[in-house]
C-alpha positions as CSV (number, residue, x, y, z in Angstrom):
1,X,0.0,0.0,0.0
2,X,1.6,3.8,-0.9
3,X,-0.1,6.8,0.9
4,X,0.5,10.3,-0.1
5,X,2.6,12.4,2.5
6,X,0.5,15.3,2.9
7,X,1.8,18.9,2.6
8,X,2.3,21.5,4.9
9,X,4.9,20.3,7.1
10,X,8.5,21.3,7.2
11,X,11.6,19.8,7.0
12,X,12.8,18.2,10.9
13,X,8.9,17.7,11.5
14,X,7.8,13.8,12.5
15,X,4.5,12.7,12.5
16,X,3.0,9.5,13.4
17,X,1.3,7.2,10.8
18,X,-1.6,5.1,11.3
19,X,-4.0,3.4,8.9
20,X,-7.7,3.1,8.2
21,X,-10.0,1.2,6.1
22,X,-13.6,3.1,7.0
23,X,-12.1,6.4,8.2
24,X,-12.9,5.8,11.9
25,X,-10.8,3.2,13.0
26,X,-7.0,3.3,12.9
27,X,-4.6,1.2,13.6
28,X,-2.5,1.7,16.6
29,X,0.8,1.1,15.2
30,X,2.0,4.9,15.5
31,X,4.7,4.9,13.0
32,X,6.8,8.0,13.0
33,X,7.5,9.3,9.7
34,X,10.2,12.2,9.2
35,X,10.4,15.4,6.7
36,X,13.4,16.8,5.6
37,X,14.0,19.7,3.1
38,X,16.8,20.2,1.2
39,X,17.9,23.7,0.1
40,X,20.6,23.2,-2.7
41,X,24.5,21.7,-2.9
42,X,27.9,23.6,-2.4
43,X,30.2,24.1,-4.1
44,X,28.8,23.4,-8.0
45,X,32.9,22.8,-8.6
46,X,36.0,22.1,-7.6
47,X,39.4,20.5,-7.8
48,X,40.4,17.4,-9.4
49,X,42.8,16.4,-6.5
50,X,40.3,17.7,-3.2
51,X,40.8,14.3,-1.8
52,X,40.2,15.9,1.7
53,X,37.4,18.4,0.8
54,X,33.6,17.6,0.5
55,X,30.4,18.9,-1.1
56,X,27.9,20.3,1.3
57,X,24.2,19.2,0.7
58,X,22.1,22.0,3.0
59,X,18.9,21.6,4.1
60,X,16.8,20.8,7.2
61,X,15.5,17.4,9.1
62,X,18.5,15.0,7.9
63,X,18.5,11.8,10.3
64,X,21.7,9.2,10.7
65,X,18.7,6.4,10.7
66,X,17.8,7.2,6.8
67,X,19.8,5.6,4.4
68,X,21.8,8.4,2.4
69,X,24.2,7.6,-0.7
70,X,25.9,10.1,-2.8
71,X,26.1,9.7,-6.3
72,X,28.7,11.1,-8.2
73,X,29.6,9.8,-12.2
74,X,27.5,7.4,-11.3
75,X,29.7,5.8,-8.4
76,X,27.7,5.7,-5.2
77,X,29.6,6.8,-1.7
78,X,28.9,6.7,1.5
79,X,28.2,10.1,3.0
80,X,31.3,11.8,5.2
81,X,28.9,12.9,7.9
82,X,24.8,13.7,8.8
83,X,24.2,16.4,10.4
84,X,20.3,17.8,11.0
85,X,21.3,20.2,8.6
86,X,24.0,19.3,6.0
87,X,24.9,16.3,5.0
88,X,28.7,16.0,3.7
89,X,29.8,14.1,0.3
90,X,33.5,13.4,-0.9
91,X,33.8,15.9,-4.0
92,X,36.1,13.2,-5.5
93,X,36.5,9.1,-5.9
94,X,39.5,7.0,-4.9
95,X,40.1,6.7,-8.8
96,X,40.0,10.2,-10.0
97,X,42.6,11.5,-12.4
98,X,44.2,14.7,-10.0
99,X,44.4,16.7,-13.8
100,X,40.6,16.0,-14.8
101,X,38.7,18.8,-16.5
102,X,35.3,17.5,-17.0
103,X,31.5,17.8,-15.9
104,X,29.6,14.7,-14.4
105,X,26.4,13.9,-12.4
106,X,25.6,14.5,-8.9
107,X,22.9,13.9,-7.0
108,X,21.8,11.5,-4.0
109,X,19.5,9.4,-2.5
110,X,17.6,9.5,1.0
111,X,15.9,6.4,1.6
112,X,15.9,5.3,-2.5
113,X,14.2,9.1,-3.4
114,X,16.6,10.8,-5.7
115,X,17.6,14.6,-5.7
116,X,19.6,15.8,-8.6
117,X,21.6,18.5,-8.6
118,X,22.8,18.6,-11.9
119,X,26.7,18.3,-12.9
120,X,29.6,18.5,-10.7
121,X,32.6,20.3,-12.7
122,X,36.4,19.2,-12.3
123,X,39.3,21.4,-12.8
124,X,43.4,21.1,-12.3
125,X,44.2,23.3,-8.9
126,X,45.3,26.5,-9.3
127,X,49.0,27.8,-8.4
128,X,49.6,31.1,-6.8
129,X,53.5,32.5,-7.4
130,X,53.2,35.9,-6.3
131,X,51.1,38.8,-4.6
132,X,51.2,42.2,-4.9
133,X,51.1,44.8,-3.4
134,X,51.4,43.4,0.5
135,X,49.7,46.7,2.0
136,X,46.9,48.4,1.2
137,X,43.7,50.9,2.6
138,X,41.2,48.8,4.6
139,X,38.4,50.0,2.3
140,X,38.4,51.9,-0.7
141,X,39.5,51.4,-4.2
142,X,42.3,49.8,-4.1
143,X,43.1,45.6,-5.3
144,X,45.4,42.9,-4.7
145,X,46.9,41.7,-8.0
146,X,47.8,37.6,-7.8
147,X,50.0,36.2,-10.1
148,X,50.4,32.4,-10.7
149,X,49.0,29.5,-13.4
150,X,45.6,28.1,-14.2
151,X,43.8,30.7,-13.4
152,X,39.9,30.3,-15.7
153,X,36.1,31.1,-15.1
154,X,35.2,29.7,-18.4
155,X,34.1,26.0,-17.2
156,X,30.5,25.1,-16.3
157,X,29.6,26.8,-12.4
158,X,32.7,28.7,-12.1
159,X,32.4,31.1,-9.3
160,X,36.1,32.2,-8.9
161,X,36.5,34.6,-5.6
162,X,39.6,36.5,-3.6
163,X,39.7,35.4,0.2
164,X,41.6,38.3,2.3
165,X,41.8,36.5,5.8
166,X,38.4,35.5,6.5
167,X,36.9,38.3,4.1
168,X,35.7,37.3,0.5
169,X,36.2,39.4,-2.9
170,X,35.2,39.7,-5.8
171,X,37.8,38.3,-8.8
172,X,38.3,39.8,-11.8
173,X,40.2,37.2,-14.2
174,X,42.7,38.9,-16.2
175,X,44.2,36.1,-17.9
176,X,45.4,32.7,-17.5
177,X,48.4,33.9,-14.8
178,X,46.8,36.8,-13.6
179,X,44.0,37.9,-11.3
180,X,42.6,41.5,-9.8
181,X,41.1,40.9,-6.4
182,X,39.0,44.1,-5.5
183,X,38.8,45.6,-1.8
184,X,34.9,45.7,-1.8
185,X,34.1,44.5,2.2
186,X,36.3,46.6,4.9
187,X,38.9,44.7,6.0
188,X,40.1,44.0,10.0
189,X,42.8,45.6,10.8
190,X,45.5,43.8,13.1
191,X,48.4,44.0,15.2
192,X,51.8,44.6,14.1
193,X,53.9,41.7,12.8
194,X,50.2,40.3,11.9
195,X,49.2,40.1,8.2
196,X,45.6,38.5,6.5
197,X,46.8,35.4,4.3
198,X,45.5,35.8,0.5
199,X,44.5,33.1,-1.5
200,X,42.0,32.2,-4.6
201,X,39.4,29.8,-5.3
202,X,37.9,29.1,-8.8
203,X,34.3,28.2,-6.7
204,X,34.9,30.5,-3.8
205,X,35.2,27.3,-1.8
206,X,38.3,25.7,-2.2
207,X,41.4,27.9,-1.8
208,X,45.0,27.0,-3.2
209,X,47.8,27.1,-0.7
210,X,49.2,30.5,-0.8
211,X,52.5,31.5,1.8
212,X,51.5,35.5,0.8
213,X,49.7,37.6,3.0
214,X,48.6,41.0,2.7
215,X,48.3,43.9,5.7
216,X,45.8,46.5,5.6
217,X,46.2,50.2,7.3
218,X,43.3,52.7,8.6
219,X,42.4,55.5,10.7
220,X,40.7,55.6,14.1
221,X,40.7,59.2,14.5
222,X,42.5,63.1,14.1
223,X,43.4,64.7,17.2
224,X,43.1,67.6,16.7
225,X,40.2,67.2,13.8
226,X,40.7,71.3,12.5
227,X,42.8,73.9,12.5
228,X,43.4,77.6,11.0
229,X,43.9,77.5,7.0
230,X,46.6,79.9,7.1
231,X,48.8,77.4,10.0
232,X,50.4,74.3,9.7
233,X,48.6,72.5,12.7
234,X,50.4,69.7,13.9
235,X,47.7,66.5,13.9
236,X,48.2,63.0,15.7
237,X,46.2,60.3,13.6
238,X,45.5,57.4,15.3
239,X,45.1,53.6,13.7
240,X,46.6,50.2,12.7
241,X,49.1,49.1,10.3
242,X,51.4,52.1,10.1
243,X,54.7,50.3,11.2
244,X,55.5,48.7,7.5
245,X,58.3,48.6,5.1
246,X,57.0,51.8,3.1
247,X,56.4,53.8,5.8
248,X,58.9,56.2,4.6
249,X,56.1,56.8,2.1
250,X,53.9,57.6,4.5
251,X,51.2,60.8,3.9
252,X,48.3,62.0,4.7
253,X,45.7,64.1,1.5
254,X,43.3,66.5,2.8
255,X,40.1,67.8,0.4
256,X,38.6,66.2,-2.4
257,X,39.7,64.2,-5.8
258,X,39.2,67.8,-7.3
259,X,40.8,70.1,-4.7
260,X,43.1,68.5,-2.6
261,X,46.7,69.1,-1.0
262,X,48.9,65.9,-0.1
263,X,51.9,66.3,2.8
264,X,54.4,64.1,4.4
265,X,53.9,62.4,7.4
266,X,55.8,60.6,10.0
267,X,55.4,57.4,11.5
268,X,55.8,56.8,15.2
269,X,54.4,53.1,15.4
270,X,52.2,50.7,14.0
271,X,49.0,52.7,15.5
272,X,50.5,56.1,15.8
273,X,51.4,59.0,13.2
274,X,51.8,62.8,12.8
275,X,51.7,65.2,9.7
276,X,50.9,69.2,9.5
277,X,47.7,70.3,8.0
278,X,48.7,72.4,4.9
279,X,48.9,76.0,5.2
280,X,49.2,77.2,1.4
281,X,48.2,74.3,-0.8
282,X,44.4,74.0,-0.1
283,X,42.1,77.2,0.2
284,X,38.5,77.7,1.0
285,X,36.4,78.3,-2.1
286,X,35.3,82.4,-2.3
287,X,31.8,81.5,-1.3
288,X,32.6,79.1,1.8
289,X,31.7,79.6,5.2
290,X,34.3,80.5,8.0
291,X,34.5,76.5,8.4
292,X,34.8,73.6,5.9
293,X,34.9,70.2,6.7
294,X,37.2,68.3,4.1
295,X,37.9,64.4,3.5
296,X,40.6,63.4,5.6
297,X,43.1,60.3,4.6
298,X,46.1,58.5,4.8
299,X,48.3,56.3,2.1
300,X,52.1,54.4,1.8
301,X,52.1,52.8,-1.6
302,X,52.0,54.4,-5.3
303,X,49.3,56.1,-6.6
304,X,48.7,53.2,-8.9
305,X,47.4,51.0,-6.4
306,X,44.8,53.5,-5.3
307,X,46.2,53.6,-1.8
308,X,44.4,56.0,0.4
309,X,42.4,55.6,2.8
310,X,38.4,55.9,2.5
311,X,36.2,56.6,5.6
312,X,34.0,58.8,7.4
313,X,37.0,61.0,9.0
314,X,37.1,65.1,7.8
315,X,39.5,67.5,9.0
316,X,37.6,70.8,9.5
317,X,39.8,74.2,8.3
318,X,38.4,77.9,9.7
319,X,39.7,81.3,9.0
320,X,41.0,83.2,11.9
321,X,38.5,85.7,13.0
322,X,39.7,89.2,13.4
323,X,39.9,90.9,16.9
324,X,39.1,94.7,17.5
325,X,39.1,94.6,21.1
326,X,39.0,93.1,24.0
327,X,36.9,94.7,27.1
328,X,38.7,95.1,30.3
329,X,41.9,95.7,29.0
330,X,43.2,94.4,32.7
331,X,42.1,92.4,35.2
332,X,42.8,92.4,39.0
333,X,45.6,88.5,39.8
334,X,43.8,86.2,42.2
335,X,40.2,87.5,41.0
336,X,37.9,86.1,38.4
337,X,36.5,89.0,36.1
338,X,34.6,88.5,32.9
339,X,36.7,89.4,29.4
340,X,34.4,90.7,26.3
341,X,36.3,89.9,22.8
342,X,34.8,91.6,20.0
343,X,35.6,90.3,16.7
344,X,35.4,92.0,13.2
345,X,32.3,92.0,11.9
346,X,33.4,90.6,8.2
347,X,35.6,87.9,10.3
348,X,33.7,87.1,12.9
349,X,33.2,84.6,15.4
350,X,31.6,81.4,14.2
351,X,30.0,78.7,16.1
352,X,32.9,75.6,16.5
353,X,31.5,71.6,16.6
354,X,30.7,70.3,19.6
């Protein structure tokens, strides 16, 4: 006898199963019966020779007590693991050629019901021979460029991807030896003498071995945040990643991609550096107010690599007002006595941020 499961139940639900001939009486058996739902396979892809890596099957109300096989080329395997929620299968066989480049059918079975997930593409492992360049902004526009062999997109479910640390990028596939990995996400910064490990995947999954690393720099804050636009003010900018090998490079870009003035800085330690806030470069536009706020950042590296800094600090410049007098002109030592300034009217007083 087959019954219909009915719908409406989710996957890790059980319900008990009983039979009836007159639609009164039921047996008392109570069988449970189980759900499960299964959301998709990942990755679509990946190396010939990932002996030690697996293809995740997600979904919901997996059980140990069902009998599971995966299929792949037609070669069923026992499952790695069962979990509730993903069930693990080997992404190659014992007899697999490490140098295959081919597509072949996946799919497996819970308790004889099939579930296909279409085909299962092999490719030779990449090789990664070089990184450049090792620093860079946090966030911004800058990229890592990888250099090495093998490098494609053009099989069936490529998905090729950066991996920064623990961050993913997007990959742009130059050619066959040569990859752009774009600084989308905002990366952590760490601790001096630490670095984020860089590496490549052709389905985001599984990554070559790489021995290059790459270490980000950013701000924390300007102290102080503004100064006079006719002084060079002396400002402390606070951070990570300062203390590197082109720290002699170091400088800091106040305004705009349009109006801007770069200066040295000067690198006191890995979290720590100071530069002067320009006095002649940069000038407020005719029609300004007494105060402007400006884009604030910091860079190391050539210009090429788009190697400032992007984030919400602004240094804010103000003209100095004018003084016409000042109201006692003495004051009695030891006493507290309230001093009127009076400002020109033209350059005034203005109201500072809080």
């Amino acid at each position: 006898m087959k019954c219909a499961s009915p719908a409406g139940w989710e996957g890790g639900d059980q319900v008990l199963v009983d039979l009836t001939f007159n639609g009164v009486d039921y047996t008392d058996n109570a069988f449970t019966f189980s759900f499960y739902a299964i959301y998709g396979s990942f990755p679509k892809s990946g190396p010939a020779d990932a002996t030690h890596q697996y293809i995740q099957i997600r979904g919901k109300g997996f059980r140990q007590e069902s009998v599971i096989l995966c299929v792949l080329n037609n070669q069923e395997l026992a499952p790695l693991s069962v979990h509730p929620t993903v069930i693990k299968c080997p992404m190659v066989t014992e007899d697999w050629s490490p140098t295959a480049y081919e597509s072949v059918d996946f799919h497996i079975l819970i308790d004889r019901s099939r579930h296909d997930f279409g085909n299962f593409h092999y490719y030779k492992q990449i090789e990664i021979t070089k990184v450049s360049p090792s620093l860079g902004p946090q966030e911004g526009s800058g990229a890592v460029y990888l250099e090495g062999t093998g490098f494609r997109g053009d099989f069936e479910n490529a998905k090729p991807s950066c991996r920064i640390g623990n961050t993913l990028e997007p990959a742009q596939l130059l050619d066959a030896e040569h990859v752009r990995c774009l600084i989308s996400n905002k990366l952590p910064l760490v601790e001096e003498g630490e670095s984020l490990s860089v590496s490549l995947a052709l389905n985001s999954y599984s990554w070559a071995p790489s021995a290059y690393s790459f270490k980000p720099y950013g701000i924390y804050g300007l102290y102080p945040s503004s100064g006079p636009i006719s002084d060079s003010t002396n400002i402390l900018v606070t951070g990570k990643g300062f203390e590197n090998e082109m720290k002699e490079f170091a400088r800091c870009k106040f305004g705009t991609d349009e109006n801007y003035a770069v200066v040295e800085a000067q690198v006191l330690d890995n979290e720590n550096l100071i530069c002067k806030s320009p006095s002649e470069e940069l000038s407020l536009p005719d029609e300004a107010d007494q105060a402007i706020s400006v884009p604030f950042s910091v860079a190391f590296q050539e210009d090429i690599y788009y190697p400032y800094t992007e984030g919400p600090q602004k240094f804010r410049l103000y003209k100095h007002p004018v003084l016409t007098d000042v109201f006692p002109a003495e004051a009695q030592v030891g006493k507290l006595t309230e001093i009127y300034v009076t400002a020109d009217e033209a350059d005034g007083f203005w109201q500072p941020i809080p």
